[in-house]
BABA-454142 format. One line per 10 residues: number of its first residue (from 1); their letters; for each residue x, y, z of C-alpha. Coordinates in Angstrom, 3 decimals, always signed. Each point is the difference from the previous one (the first is absolute). Layout:
BABA-454142
NUM) a) X Y Z | ... $
END
This chain:
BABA-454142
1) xxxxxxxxxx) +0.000 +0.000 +0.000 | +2.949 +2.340 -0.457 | -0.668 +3.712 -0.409 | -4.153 -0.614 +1.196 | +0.437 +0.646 +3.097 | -2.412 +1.986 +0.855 | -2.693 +2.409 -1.735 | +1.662 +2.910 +0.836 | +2.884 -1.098 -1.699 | -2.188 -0.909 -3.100 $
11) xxxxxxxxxx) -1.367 +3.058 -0.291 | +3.371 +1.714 +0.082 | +0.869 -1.845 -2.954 | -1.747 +2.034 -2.894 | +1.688 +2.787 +0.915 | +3.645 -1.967 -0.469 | -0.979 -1.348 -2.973 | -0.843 +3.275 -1.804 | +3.155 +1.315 +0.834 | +1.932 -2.967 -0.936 $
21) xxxxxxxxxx) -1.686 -0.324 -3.572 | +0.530 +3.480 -0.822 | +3.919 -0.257 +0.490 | +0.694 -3.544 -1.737 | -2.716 -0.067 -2.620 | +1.001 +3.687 -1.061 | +3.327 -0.794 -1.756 | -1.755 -3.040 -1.827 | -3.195 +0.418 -0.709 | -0.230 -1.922 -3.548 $
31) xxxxxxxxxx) +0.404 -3.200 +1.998 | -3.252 +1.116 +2.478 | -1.899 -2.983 -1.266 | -1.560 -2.817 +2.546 | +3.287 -2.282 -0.559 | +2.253 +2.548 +0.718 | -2.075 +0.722 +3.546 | +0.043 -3.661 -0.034 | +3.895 -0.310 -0.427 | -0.084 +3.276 +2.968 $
41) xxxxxxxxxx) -1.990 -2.128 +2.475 | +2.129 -3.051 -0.840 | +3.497 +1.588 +0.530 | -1.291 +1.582 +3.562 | -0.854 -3.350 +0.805 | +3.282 -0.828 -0.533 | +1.857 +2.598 +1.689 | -1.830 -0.547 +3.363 | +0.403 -3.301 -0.036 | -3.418 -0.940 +1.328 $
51) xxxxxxxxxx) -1.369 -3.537 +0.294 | -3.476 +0.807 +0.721 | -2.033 +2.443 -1.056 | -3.499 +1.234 -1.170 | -0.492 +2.306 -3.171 | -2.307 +2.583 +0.157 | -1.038 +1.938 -2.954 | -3.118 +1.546 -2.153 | -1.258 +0.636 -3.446 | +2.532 +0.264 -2.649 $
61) xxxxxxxxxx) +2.485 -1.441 +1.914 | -1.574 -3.114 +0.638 | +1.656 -1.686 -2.569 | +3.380 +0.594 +0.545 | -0.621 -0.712 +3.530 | -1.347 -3.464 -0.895 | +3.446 -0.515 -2.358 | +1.751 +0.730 +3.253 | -1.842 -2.352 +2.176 | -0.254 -2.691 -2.840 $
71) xxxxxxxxxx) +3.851 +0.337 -0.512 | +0.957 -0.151 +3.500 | -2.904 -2.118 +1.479 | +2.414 -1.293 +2.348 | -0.292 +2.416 +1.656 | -3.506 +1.546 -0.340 | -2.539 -1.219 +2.328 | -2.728 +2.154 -1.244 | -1.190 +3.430 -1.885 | -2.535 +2.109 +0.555 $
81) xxxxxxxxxx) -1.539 +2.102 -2.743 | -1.292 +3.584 -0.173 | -2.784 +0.709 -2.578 | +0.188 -4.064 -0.670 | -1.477 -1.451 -3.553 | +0.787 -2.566 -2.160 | +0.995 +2.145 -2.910 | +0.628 +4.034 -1.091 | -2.730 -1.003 -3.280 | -1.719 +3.668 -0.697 $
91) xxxxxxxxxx) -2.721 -1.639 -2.370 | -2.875 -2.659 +0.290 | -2.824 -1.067 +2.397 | +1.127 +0.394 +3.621 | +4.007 +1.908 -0.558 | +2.032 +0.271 +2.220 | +1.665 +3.722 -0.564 | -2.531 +2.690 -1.144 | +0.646 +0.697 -3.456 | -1.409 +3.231 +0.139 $
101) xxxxxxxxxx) +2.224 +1.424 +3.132 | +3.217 -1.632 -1.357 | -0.182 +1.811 -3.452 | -1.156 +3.378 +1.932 | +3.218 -0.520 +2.564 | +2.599 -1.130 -2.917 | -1.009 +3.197 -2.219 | +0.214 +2.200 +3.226 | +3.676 -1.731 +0.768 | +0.906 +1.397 -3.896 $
111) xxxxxxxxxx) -1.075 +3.254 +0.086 | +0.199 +1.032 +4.027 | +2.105 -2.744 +1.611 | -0.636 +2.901 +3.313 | -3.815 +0.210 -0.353 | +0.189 -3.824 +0.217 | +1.782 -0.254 +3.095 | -2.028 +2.936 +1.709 | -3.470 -0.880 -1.395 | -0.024 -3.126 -1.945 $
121) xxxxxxxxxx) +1.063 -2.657 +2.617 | -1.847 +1.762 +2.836 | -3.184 -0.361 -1.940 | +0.422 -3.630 -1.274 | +1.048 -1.065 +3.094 | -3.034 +1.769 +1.746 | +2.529 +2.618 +1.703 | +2.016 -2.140 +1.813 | +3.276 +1.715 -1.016 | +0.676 +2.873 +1.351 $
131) xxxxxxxxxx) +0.902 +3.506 -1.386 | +3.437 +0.191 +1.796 | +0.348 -3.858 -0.878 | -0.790 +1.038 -3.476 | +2.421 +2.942 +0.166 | +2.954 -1.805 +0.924 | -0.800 -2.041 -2.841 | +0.183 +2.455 -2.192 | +3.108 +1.301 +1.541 | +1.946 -3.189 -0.440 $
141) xxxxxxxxxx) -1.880 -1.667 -3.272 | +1.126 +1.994 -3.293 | -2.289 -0.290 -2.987 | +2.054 -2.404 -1.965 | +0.438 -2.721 +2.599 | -4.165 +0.371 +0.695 | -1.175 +0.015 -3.653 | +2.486 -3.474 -1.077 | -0.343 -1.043 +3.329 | -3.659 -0.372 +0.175 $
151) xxxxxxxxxx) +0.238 -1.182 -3.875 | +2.119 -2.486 +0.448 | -1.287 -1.218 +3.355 | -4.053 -0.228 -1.140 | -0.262 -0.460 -3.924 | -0.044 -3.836 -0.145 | -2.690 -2.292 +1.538 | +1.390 -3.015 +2.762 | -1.467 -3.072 +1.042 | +0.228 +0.637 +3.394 $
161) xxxxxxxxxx) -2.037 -3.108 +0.991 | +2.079 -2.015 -1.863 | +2.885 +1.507 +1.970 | -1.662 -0.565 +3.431 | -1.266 -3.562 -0.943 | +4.021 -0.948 -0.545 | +1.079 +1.435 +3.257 | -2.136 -1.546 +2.374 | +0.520 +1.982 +2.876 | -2.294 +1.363 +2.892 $
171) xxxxxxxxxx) -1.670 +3.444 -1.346 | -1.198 +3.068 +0.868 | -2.960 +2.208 -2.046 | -0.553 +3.524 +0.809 | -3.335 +1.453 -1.296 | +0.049 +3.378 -0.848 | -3.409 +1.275 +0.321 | -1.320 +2.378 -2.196 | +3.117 -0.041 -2.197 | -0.115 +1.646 -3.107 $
181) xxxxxxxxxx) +2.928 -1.247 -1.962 | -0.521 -3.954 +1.132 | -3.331 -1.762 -0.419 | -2.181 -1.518 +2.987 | -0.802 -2.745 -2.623 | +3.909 -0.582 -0.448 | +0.280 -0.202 +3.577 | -3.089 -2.465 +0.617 | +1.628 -2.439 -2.719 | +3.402 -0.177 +1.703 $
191) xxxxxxxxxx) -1.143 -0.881 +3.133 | -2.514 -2.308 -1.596 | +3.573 -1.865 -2.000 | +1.545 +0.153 +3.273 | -3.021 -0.754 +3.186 | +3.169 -1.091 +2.639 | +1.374 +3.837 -0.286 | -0.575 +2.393 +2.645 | -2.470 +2.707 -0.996 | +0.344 +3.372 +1.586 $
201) xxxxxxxxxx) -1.699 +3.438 -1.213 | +1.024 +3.103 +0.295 | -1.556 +3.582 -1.133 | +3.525 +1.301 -0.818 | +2.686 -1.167 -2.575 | +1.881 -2.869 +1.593 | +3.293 +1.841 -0.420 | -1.402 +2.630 +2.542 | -2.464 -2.011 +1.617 | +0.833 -0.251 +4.181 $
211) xxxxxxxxxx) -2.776 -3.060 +0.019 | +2.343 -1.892 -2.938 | +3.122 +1.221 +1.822 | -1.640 -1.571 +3.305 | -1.305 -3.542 -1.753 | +3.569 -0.261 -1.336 | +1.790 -1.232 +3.268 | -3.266 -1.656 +1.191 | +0.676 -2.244 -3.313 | +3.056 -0.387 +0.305 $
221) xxxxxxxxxx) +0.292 -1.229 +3.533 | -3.050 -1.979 -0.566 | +2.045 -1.955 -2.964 | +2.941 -0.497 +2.344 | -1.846 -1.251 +2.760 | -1.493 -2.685 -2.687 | +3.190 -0.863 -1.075 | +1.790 -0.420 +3.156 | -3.042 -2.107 +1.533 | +0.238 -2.421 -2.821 $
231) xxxxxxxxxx) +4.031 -0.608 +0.482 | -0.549 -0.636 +3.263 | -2.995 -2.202 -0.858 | +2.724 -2.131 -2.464 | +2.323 -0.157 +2.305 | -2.320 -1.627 +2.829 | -0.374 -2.089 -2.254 | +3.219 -0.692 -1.269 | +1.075 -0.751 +3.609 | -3.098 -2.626 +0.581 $
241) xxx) +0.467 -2.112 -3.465 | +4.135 -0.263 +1.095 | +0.505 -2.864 +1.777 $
END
């Protein structure tokens, strides 16, 4: 459970990882694409050495964060999903992503990458980000890195149940309510795929959320609990069937 350990220290973490991304992914932003945040997540998992942990992550990044687990799965004894759904399809009965707020956000990104932060993800996300939040953003996110960032990062579809189906791992599926961007129906059908994941709902976006930040550890410790009952469990029984 390294680096969960409590919500507090969740909810700190938004704040580190804006100011982290705006530094690295700055100098080389052609490669913002989800294998290169992939290939990021991979290499800090290799530089602290951990051999445990949970990955916690939402929307567009839940692919790369399901390359991560599925490539070190060793390692990963569960992920919990922000804004979860099986796919990022914009078209067809019962989408996941709202075609009609995507296309509205990507042309504000082109033509007023600063309106966007200030206005555009407050509104889709039903005001959960905040106008200093969204200031700092601006501060530290230059036009070029947000308009091939978000490009790069949200123009192809993924089978995210696919994904999900070849990890096998314990999961977590936060329901933003009244989203805008991400589809109740998209939700409803990922947690229909996947009835053993936790459900929990929340009325901001998961990234700012303090009930998502506060299910987070309660997961997590309720996964390593499971986990540590059941070795003991074997080795009761390892010790009984020696002679």
């Amino acid at each position: 459970m390294n680096g969960l350990r409590s919500g507090r220290a969740l909810r700190s973490g938004p704040r580190w990882l804006l100011r982290s991304a705006g530094r690295r992914w700055r100098a080389s932003v052609a490669r913002l694409d989800r294998r290169a945040v992939a290939e990021r997540g991979l290499a800090e998992l290799d530089r602290l050495g951990w051999k445990r942990c949970f990955i916690a992550t939402e929307g567009w990044g839940i692919p790369s964060a399901v390359e991560v687990a599925l490539e070190r799965s060793d390692c990963v004894l569960g992920l919990a999903l922000g804004h979860a759904k099986l796919s990022f399809r914009r078209e067809g009965e019962r989408a996941p992503v709202s075609d009609a707020v995507y296309s509205a956000m990507t042309e504000l990104i082109r033509t007023d990458h600063e309106a966007f932060l200030r206005h555009g993800i407050a509104q889709a996300t039903g005001g959960s980000v905040s106008e200093n939040l969204a200031e700092q953003m601006i501060e530290r996110f230059p036009r070029d890195l947000m308009v091939s960032g978000w490009e790069a990062i949200t123009r192809d579809d993924a089978d995210i149940g696919a994904m999900l189906e070849r990890l096998d791992r314990p999961l977590l599926f936060a329901n933003h309510v009244g989203c805008l961007g991400s589809t109740q129906e998209g939700f409803d059908d990922a947690a229909a795929a996947f009835p053993h994941a936790r459900v929990v709902r929340v009325h901001d976006a998961p990234l700012s959320s303090v009930d998502f930040a506060d299910a987070l550890p309660e997961f997590c410790e309720a996964i390593t609990a499971e986990i540590t009952a059941n070795s003991r469990a074997d080795a009761d029984a390892l010790r009984r069937s020696t002679p």
